[in-house]
gemmi code that builds the backbone of each chain (N, CA, C; Angstrom):
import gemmi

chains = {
    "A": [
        ("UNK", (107.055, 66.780, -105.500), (107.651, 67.898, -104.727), (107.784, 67.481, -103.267)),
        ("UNK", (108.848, 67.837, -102.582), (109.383, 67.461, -101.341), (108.428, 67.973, -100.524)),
        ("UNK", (107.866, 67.830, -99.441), (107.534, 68.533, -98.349), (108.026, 69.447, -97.775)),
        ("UNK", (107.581, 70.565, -97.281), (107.980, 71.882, -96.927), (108.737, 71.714, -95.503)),
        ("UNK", (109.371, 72.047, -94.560), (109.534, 71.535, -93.308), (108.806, 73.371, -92.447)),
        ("UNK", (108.407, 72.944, -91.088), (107.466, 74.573, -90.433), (108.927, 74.219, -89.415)),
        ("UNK", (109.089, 75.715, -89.268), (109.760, 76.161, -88.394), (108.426, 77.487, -87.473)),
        ("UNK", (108.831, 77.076, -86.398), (107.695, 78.031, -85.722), (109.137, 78.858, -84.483)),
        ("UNK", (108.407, 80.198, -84.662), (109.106, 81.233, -83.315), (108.131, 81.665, -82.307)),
        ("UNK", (108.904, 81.806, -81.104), (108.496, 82.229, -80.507), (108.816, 83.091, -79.784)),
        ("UNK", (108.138, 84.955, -79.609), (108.384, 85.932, -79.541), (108.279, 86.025, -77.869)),
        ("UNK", (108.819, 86.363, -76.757), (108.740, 86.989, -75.680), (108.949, 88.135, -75.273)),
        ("UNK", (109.981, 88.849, -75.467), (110.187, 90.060, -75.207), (109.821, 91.653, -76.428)),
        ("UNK", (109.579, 92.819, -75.806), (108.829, 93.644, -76.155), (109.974, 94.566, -76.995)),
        ("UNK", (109.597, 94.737, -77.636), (110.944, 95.735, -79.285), (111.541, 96.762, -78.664)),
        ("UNK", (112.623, 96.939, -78.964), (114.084, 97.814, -78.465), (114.100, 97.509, -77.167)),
        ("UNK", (113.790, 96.481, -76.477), (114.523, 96.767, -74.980), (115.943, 95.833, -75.258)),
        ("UNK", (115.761, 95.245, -76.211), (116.672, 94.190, -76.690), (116.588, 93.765, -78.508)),
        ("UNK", (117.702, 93.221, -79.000), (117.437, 92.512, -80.002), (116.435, 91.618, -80.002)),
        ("UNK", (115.884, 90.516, -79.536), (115.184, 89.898, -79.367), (113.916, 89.890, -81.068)),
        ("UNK", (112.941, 90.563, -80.716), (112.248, 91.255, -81.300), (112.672, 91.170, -83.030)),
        ("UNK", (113.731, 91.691, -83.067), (114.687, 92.255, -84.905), (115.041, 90.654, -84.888)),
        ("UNK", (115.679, 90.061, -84.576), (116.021, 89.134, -84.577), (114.630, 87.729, -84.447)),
        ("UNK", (113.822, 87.286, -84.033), (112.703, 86.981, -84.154), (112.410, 86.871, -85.768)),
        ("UNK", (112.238, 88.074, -86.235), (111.402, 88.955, -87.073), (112.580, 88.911, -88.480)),
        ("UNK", (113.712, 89.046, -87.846), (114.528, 88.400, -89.366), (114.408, 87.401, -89.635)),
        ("UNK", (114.775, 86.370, -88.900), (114.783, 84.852, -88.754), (113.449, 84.114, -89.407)),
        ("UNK", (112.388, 84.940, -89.365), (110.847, 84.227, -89.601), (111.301, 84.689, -91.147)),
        ("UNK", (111.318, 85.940, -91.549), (111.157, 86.322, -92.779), (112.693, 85.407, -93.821)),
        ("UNK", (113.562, 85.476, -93.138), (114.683, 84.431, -93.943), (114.090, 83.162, -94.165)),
        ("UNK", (113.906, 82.436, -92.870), (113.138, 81.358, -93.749), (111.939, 81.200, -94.242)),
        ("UNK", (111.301, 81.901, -94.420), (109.680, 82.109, -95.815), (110.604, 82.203, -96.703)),
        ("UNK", (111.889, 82.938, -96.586), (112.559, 83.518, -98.198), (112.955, 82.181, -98.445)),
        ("UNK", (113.544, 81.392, -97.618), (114.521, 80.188, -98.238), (113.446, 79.135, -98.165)),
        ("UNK", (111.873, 79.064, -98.302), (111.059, 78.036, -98.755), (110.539, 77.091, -97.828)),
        ("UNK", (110.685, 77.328, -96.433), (110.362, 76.861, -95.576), (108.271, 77.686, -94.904)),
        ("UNK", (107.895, 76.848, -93.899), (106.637, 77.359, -93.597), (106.829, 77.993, -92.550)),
        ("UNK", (106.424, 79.100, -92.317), (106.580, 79.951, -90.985), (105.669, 80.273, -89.921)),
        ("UNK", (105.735, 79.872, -88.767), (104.698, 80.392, -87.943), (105.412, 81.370, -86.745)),
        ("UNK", (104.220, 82.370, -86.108), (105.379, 83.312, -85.369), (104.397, 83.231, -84.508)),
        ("UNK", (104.802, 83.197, -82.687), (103.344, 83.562, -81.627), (104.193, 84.428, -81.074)),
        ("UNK", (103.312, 85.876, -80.990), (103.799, 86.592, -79.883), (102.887, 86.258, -78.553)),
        ("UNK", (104.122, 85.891, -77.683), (103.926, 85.778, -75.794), (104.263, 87.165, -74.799)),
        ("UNK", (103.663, 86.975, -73.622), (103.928, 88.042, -72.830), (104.578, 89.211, -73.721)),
        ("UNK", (105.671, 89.808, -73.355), (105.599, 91.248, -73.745), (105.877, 91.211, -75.459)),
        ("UNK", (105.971, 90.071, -75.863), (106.366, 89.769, -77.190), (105.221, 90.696, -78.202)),
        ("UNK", (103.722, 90.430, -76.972), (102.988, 91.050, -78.380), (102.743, 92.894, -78.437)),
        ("UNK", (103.583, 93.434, -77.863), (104.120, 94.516, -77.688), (104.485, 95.356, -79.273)),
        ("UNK", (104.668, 94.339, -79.848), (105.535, 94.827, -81.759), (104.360, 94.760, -82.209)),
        ("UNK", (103.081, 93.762, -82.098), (102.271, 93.828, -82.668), (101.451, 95.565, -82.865)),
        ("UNK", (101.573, 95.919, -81.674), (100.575, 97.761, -81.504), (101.668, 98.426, -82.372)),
        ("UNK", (103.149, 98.284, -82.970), (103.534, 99.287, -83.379), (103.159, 99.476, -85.054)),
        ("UNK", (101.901, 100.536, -85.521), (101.409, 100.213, -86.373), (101.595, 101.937, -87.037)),
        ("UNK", (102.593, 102.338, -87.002), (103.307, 103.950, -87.202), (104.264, 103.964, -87.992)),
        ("UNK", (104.250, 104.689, -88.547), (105.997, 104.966, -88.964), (106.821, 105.425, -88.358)),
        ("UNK", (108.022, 105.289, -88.431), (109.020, 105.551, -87.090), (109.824, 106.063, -88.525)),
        ("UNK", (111.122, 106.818, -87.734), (112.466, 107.205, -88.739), (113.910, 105.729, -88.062)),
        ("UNK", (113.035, 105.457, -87.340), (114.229, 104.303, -86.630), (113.800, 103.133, -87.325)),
        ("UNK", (114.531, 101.989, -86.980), (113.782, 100.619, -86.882), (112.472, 100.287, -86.663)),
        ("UNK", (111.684, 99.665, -87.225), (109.930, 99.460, -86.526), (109.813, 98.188, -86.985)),
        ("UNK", (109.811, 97.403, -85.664), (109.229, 96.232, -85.825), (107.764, 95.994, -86.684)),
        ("UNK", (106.865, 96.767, -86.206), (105.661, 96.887, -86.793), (105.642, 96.323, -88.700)),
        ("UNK", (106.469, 97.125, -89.071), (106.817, 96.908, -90.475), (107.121, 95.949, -91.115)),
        ("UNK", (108.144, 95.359, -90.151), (108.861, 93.742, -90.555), (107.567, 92.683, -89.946)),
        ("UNK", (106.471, 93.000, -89.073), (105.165, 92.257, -89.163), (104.481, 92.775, -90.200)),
        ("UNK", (104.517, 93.567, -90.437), (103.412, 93.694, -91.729), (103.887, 93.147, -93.329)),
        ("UNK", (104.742, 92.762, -93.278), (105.676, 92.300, -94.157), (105.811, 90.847, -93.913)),
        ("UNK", (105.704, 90.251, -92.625), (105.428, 88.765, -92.532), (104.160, 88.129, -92.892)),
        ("UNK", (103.219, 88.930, -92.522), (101.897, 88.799, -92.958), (102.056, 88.690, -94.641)),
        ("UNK", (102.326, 89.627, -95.247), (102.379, 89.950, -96.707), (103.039, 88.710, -97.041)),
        ("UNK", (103.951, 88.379, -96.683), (104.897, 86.985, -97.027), (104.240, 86.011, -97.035)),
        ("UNK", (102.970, 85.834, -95.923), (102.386, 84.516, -95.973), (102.888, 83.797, -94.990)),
        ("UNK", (103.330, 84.266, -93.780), (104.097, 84.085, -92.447), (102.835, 84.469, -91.321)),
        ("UNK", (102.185, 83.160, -90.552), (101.254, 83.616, -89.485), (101.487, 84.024, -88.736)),
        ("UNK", (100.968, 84.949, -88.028), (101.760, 85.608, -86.672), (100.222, 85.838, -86.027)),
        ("UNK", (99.903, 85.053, -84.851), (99.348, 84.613, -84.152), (100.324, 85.690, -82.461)),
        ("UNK", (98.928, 85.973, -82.181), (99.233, 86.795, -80.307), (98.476, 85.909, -79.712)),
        ("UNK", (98.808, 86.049, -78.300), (98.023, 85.085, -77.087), (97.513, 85.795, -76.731)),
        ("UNK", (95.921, 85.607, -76.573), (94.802, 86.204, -76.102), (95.514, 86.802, -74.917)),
        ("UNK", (95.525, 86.184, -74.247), (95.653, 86.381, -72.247), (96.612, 87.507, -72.398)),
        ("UNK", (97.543, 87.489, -73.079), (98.823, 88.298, -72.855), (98.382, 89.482, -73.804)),
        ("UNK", (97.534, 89.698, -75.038), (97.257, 91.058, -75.882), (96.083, 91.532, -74.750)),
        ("UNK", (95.375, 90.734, -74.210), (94.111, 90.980, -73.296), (94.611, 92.036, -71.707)),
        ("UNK", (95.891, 91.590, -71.344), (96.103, 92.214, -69.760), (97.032, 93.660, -70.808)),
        ("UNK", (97.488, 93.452, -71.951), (97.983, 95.301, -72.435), (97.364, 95.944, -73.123)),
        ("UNK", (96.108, 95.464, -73.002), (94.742, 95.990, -74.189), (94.883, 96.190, -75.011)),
        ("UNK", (95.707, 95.059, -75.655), (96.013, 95.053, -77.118), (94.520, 94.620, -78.323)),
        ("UNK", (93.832, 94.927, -78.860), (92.880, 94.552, -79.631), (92.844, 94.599, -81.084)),
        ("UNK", (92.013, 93.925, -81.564), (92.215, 94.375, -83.305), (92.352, 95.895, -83.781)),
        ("UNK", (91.558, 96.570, -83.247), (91.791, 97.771, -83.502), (92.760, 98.145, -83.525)),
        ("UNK", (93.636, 97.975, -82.300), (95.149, 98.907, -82.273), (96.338, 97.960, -82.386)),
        ("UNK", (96.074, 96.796, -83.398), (97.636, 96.065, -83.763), (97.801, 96.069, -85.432)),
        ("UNK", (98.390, 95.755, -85.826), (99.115, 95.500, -86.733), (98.287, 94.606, -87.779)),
        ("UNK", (97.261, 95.276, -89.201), (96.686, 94.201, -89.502), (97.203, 93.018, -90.229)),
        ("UNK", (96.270, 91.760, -89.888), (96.264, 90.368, -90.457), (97.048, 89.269, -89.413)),
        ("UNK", (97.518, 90.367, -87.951), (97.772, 89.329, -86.916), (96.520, 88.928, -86.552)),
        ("UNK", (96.634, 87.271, -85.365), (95.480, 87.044, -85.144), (95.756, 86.858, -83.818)),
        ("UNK", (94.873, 87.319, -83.124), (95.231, 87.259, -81.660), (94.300, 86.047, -81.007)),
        ("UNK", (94.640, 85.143, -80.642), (94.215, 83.559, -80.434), (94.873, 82.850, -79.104)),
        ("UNK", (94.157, 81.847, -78.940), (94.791, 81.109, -77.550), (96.012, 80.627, -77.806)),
        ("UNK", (96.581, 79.884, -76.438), (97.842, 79.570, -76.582), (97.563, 78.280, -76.733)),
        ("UNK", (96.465, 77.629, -77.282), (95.945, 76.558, -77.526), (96.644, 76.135, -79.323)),
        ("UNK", (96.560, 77.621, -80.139), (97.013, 77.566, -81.124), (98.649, 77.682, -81.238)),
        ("UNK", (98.703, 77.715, -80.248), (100.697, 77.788, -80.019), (100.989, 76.812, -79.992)),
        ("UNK", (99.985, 75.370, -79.363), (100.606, 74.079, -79.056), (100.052, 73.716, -80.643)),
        ("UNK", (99.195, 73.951, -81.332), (99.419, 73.476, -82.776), (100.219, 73.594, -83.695)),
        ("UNK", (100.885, 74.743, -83.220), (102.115, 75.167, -84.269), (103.344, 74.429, -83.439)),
        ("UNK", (103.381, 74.294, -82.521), (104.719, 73.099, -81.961), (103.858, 71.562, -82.522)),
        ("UNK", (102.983, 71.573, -82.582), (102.562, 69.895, -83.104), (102.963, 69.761, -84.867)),
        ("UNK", (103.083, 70.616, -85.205), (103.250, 70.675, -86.973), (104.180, 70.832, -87.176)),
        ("UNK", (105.478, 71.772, -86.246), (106.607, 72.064, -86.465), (107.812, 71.107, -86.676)),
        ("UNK", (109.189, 71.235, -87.221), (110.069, 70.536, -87.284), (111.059, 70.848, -85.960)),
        ("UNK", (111.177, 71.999, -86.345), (111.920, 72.860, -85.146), (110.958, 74.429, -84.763)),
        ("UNK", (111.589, 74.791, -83.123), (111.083, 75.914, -82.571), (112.330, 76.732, -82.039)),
        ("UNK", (111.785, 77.901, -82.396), (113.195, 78.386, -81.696), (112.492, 79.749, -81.193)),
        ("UNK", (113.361, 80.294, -79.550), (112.611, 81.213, -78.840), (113.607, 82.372, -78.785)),
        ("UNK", (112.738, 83.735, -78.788), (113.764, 84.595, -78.673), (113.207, 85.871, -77.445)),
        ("UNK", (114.162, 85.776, -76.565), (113.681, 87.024, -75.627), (113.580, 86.183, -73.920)),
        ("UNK", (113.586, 84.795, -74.146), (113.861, 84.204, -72.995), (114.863, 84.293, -72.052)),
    ],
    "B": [
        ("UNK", (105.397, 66.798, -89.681), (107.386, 67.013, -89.924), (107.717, 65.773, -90.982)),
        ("UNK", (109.040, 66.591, -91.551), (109.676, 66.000, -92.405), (110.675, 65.374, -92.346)),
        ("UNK", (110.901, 64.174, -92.787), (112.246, 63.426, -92.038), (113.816, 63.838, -92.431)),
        ("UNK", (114.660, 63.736, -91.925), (115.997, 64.234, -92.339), (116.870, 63.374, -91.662)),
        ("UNK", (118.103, 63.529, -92.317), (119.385, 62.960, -91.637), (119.864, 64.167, -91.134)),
        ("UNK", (120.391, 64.130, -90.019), (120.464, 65.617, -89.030), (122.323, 65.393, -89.134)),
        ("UNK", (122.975, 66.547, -89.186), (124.470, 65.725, -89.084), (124.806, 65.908, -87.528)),
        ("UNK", (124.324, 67.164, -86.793), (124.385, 67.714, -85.442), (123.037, 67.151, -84.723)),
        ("UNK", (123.383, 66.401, -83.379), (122.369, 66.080, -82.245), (121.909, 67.569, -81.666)),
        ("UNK", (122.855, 68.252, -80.780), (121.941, 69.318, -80.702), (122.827, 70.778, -81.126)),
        ("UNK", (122.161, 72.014, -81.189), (122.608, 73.001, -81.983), (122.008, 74.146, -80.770)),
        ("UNK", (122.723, 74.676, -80.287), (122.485, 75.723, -79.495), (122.860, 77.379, -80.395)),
        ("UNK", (121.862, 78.020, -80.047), (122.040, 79.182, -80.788), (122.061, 80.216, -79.244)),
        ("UNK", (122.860, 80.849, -79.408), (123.219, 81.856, -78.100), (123.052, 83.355, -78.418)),
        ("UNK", (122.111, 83.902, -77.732), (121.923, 85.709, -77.914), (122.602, 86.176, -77.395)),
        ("UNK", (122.725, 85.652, -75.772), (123.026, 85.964, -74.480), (124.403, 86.846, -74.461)),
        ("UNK", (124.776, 87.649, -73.742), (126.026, 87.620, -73.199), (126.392, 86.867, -72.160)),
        ("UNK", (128.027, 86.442, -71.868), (128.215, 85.331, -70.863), (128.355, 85.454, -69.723)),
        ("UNK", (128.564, 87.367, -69.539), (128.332, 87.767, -68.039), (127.042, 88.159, -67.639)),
        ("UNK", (126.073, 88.314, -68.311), (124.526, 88.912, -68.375), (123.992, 88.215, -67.261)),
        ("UNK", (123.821, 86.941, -67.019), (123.519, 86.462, -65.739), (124.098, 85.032, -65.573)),
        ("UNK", (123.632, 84.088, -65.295), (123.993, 82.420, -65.287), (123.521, 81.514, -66.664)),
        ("UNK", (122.500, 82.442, -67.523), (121.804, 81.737, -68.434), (122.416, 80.741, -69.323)),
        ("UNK", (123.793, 81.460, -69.644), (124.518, 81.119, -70.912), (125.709, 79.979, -69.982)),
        ("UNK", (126.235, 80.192, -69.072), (127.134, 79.428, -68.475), (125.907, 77.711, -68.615)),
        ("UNK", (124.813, 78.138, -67.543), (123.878, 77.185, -67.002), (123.511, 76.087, -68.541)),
        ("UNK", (123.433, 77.094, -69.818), (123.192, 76.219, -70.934), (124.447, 75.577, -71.625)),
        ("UNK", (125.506, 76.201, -71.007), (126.977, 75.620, -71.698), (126.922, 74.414, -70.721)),
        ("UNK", (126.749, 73.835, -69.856), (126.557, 72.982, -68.703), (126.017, 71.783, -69.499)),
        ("UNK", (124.794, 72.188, -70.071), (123.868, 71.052, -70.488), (124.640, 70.927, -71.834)),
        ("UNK", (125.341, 71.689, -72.514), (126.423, 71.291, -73.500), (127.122, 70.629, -73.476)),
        ("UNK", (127.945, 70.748, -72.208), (129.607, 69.817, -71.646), (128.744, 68.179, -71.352)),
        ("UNK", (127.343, 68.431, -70.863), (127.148, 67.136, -70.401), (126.419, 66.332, -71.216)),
        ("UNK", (125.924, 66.695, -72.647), (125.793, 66.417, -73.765), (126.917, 65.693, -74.675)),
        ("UNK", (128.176, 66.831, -74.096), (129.351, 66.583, -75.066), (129.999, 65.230, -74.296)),
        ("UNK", (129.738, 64.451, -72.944), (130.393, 63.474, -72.330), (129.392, 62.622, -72.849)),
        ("UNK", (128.393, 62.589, -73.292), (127.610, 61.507, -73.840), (127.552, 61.382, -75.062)),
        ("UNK", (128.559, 61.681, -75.629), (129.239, 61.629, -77.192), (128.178, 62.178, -77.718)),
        ("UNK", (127.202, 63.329, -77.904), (126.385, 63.627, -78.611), (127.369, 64.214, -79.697)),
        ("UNK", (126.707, 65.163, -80.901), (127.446, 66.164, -81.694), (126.597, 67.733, -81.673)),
        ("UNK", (127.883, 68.931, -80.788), (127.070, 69.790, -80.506), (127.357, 70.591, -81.462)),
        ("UNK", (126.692, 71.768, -81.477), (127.191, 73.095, -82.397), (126.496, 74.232, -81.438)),
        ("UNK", (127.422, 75.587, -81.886), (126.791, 76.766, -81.054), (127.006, 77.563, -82.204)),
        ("UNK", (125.580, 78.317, -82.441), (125.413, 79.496, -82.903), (125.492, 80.350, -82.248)),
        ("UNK", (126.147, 81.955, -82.140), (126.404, 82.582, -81.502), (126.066, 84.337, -82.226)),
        ("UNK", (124.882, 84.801, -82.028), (124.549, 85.869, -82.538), (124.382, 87.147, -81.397)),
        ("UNK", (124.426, 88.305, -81.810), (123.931, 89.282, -81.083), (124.212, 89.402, -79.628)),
        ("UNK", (124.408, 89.713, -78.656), (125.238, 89.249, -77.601), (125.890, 88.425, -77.057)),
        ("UNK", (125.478, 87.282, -77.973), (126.140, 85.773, -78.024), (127.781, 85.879, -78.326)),
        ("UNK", (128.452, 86.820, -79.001), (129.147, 86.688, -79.597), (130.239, 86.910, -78.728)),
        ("UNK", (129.883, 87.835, -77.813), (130.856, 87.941, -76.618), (131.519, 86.652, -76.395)),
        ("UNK", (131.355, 85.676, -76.276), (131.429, 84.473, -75.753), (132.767, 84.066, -76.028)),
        ("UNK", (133.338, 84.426, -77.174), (134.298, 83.596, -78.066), (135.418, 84.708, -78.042)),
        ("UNK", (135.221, 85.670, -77.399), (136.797, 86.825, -76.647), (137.661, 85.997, -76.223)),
        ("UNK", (138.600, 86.360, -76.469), (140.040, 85.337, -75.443), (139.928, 86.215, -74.054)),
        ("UNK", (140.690, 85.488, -73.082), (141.188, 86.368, -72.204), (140.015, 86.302, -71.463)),
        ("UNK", (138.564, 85.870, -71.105), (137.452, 85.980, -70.071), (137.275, 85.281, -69.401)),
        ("UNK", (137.362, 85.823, -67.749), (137.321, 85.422, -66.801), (135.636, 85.001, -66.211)),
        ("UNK", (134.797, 84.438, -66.749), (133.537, 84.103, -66.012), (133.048, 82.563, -66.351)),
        ("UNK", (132.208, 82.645, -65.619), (132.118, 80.940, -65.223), (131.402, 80.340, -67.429)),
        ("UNK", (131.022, 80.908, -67.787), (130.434, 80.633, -69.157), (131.473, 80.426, -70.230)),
        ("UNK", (132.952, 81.305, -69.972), (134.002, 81.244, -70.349), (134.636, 79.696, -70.524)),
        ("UNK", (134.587, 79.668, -69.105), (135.550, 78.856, -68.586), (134.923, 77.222, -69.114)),
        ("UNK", (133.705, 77.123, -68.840), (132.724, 76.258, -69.405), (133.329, 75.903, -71.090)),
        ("UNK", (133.106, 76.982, -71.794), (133.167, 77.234, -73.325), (134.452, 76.836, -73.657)),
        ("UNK", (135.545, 77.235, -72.351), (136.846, 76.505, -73.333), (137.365, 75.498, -73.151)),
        ("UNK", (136.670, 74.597, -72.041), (136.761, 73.222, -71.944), (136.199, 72.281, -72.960)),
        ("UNK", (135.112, 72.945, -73.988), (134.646, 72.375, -74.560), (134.743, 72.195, -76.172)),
        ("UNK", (135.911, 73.779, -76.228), (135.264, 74.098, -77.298), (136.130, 73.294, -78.576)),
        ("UNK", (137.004, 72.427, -78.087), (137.708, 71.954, -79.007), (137.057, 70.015, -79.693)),
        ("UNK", (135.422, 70.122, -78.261), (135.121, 69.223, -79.012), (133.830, 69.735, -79.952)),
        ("UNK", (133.589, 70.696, -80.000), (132.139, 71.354, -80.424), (132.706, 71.955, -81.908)),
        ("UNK", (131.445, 72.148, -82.457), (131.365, 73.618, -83.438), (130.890, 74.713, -83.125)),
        ("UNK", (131.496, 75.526, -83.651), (131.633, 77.219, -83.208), (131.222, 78.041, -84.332)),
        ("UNK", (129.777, 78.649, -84.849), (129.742, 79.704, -85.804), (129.493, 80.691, -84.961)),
        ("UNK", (129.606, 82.082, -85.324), (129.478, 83.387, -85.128), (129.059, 84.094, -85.890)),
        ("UNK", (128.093, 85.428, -85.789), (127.560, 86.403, -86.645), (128.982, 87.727, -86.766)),
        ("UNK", (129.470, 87.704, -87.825), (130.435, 88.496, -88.380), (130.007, 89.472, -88.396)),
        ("UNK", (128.231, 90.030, -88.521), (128.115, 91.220, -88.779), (127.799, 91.754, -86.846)),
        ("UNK", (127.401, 90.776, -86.041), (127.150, 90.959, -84.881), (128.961, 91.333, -83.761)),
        ("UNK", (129.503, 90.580, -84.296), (131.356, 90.784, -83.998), (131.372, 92.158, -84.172)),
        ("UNK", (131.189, 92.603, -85.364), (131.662, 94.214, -85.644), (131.202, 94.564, -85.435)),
        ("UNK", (129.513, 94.848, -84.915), (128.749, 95.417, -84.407), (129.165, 95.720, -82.565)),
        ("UNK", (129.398, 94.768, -82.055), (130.237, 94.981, -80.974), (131.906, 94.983, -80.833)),
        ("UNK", (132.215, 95.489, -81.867), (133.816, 96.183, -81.869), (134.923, 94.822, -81.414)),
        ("UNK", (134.231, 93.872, -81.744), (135.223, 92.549, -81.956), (136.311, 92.622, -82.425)),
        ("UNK", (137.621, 92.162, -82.789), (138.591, 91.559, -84.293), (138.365, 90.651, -84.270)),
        ("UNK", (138.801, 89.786, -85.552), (138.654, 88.630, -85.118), (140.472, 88.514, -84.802)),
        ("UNK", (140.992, 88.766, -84.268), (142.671, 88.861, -83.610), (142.183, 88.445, -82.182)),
        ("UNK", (140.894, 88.720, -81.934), (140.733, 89.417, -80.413), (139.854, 88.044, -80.195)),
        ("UNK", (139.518, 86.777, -81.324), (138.392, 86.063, -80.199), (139.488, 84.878, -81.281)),
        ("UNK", (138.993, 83.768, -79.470), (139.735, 82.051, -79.858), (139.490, 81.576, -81.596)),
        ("UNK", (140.494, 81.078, -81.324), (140.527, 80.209, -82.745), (139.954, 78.884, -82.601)),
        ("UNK", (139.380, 78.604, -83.989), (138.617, 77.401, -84.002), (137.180, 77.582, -84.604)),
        ("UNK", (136.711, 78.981, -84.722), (136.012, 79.192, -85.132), (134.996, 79.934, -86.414)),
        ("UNK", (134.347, 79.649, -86.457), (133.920, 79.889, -88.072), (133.104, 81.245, -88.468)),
        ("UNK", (133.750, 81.977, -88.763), (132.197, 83.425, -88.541), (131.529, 83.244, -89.956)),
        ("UNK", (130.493, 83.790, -89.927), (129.662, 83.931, -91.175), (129.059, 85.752, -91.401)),
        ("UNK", (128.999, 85.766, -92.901), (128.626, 86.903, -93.165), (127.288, 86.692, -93.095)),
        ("UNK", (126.374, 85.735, -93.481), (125.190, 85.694, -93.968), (124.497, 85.019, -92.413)),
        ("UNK", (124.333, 86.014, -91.234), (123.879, 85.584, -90.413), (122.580, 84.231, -90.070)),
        ("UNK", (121.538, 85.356, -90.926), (120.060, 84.486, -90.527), (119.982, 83.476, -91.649)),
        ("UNK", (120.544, 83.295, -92.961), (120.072, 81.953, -93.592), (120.916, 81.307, -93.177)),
        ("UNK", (122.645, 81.349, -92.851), (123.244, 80.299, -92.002), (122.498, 79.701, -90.711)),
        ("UNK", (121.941, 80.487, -90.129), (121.719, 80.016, -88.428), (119.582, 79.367, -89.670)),
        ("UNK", (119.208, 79.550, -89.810), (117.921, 79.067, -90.541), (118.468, 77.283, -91.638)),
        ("UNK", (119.978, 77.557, -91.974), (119.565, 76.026, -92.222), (120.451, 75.511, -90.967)),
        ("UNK", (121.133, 75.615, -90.848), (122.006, 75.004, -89.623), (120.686, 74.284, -88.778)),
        ("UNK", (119.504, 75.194, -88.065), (118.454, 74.613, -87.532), (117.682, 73.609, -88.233)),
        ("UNK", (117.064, 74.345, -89.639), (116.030, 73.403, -90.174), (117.335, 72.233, -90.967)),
        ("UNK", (118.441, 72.225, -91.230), (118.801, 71.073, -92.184), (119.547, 70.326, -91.409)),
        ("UNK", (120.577, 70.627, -90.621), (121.387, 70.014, -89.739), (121.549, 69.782, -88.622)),
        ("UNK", (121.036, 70.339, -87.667), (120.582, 69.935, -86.251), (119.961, 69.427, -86.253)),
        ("UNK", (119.704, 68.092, -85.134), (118.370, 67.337, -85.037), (117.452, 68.067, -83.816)),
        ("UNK", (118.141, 68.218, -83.058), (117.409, 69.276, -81.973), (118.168, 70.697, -81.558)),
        ("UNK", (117.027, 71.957, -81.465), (117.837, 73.190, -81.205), (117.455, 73.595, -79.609)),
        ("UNK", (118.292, 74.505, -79.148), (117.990, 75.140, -77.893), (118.535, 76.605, -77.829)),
        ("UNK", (117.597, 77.870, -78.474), (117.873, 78.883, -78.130), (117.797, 79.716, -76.636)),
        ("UNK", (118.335, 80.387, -76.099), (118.713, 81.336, -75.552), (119.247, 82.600, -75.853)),
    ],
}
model = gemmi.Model(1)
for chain_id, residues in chains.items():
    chain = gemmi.Chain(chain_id)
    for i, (resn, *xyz) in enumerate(residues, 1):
        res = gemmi.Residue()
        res.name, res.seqid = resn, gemmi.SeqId(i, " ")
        for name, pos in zip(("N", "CA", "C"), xyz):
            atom = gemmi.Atom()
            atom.name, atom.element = name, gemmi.Element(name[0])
            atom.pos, atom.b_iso = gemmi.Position(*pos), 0.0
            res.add_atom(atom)
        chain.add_residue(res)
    model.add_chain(chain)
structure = gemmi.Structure()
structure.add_model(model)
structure.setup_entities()
C-alpha cells in the first residue's frame, strides 16, 4: 500500500467575519474523504470556531469541527492564542487539543503541503 | 512526505478579492516573476478570488493577471462565480471553472503542484 501523503491547514481568522473559517473546514474534511492525512492548527483568532459548541439555525463551524474530529482529522489550538481568549477545555469543542505552536512545526515537518486560510 | 512527479512548480490558490487591498496584486507579482523564470504556474481562484477573472477591471491585480494570464493556468470555483452573480459571458476566456470546488483545489495541491501559496 502506497503511503498516505499529510496535508496540514492552517486556520487564522475567526468564523463569519469571512469565508476563511468554512473554507478551512471544507478543505480538511475533503481531503480525509479523498484518503489523504489531515492536520488542522487553529492560530490567533482562528481558534475562535473552536468555543462554538451550540447549535445555531445558520452555518456552525463548531459542527464541521466536531465532525473533523469524528473523521480522524487533528485539530490542534495554540496555547498562547486559546490562553489570551480564555479559551479552555471546558468551553471548546470536544477532542480539540489545545497545544504549543511547537506542535504546529511538527505538522509542517510531516506534511507534503500546507495551505493557510484567513491570512 | 511522499515523493511525486508534480506537473505544476507553483500553484497559487486565491480567496482574496483584487481590490481588497495589495495582497492579491503583491502575490500576482511573485507569479509574473516566477512566470519569467520559466517556472509552471497555476491559480486557483475560490471565494473572493474569483473576482479576479471579470473582464473590464481596472486595478493594479488586474492588470498584473492579464499580462500573465495567457502563460498560466486558470481554475475557478463555479459554485463561488454564482455565488457572486458572475456569468461566465462576463469573465476572460482561457479559463477553466469547476463544479467540484474542494476535491479539485485538494488534488491540484496534494497531486500536481510541487509547491502551493495560499492567500
Amino acid at each position: 500500500m502506497s503511503e498516505k501523503k499529510t496535508l496540514t491547514i492552517l486556520l487564522t481568522k475567526a468564523p463569519y467575519v469571512s469565508e476563511a473559517a468554512d473554507m478551512a473546514l471544507y478543505t480538511a474534511l475533503k481531503a480525509k474523504k479523498m484518503g489523504y492525512n489531515v492536520n488542522l492548527f487553529l492560530y490567533l483568532d482562528g481558534v475562535w470556531s473552536a468555543h462554538i459548541t451550540q447549535e445555531k439555525e445558520f452555518n456552525n463551524p463548531g459542527v464541521w469541527l466536531k465532525w473533523a474530529v469524528k473523521k480522524g482529522i487533528y485539530v490542534g489550538l495554540c496555547e498562547r492564542c486559546s490562553k489570551a481568549r480564555d479559551l479552555t477545555d471546558e468551553n471548546i469543542v470536544d477532542g480539540l487539543v489545545i497545544c504549543g505552536s511547537y506542535k504546529f512545526m511538527d505538522m509542517l515537518k510531516a506534511s507534503d503541503k500546507v495551505l493557510t486560510f484567513g491570512g | 512526505m511522499v515523493e511525486t512527479e508534480y506537473s505544476v512548480d507553483i500553484g497559487f490558490i486565491i480567496s482574496k478579492a483584487p481590490a481588497e487591498s495589495n495582497l492579491v496584486a503583491n502575490t500576482l507579482e511573485i507569479a509574473r516573476g516566477a512566470v519569467k523564470q520559466g517556472k509552471s504556474i497555476e491559480l486557483f481562484l475560490i471565494s473572493d478570488g474569483v473576482w479576479l477573472i471579470k473582464k473590464n477591471q481596472k486595478n493594479p491585480a488586474a492588470k498584473i493577471f492579464n499580462e500573465i494570464r495567457k502563460n498560466i493556468k486558470v481554475t475557478a470555483s463555479k459554485d463561488h462565480l454564482e455565488g457572486a452573480g458572475i456569468e461566465e459571458k462576463e469573465i476572460v476566456d482561457g479559463v477553466s471553472l469547476t463544479k467540484n470546488t474542494y476535491k479539485s483545489m485538494v488534488e491540484l495541491v496534494m497531486e500536481n503542484w510541487k509547491k502551493v501559496v495560499s492567500i
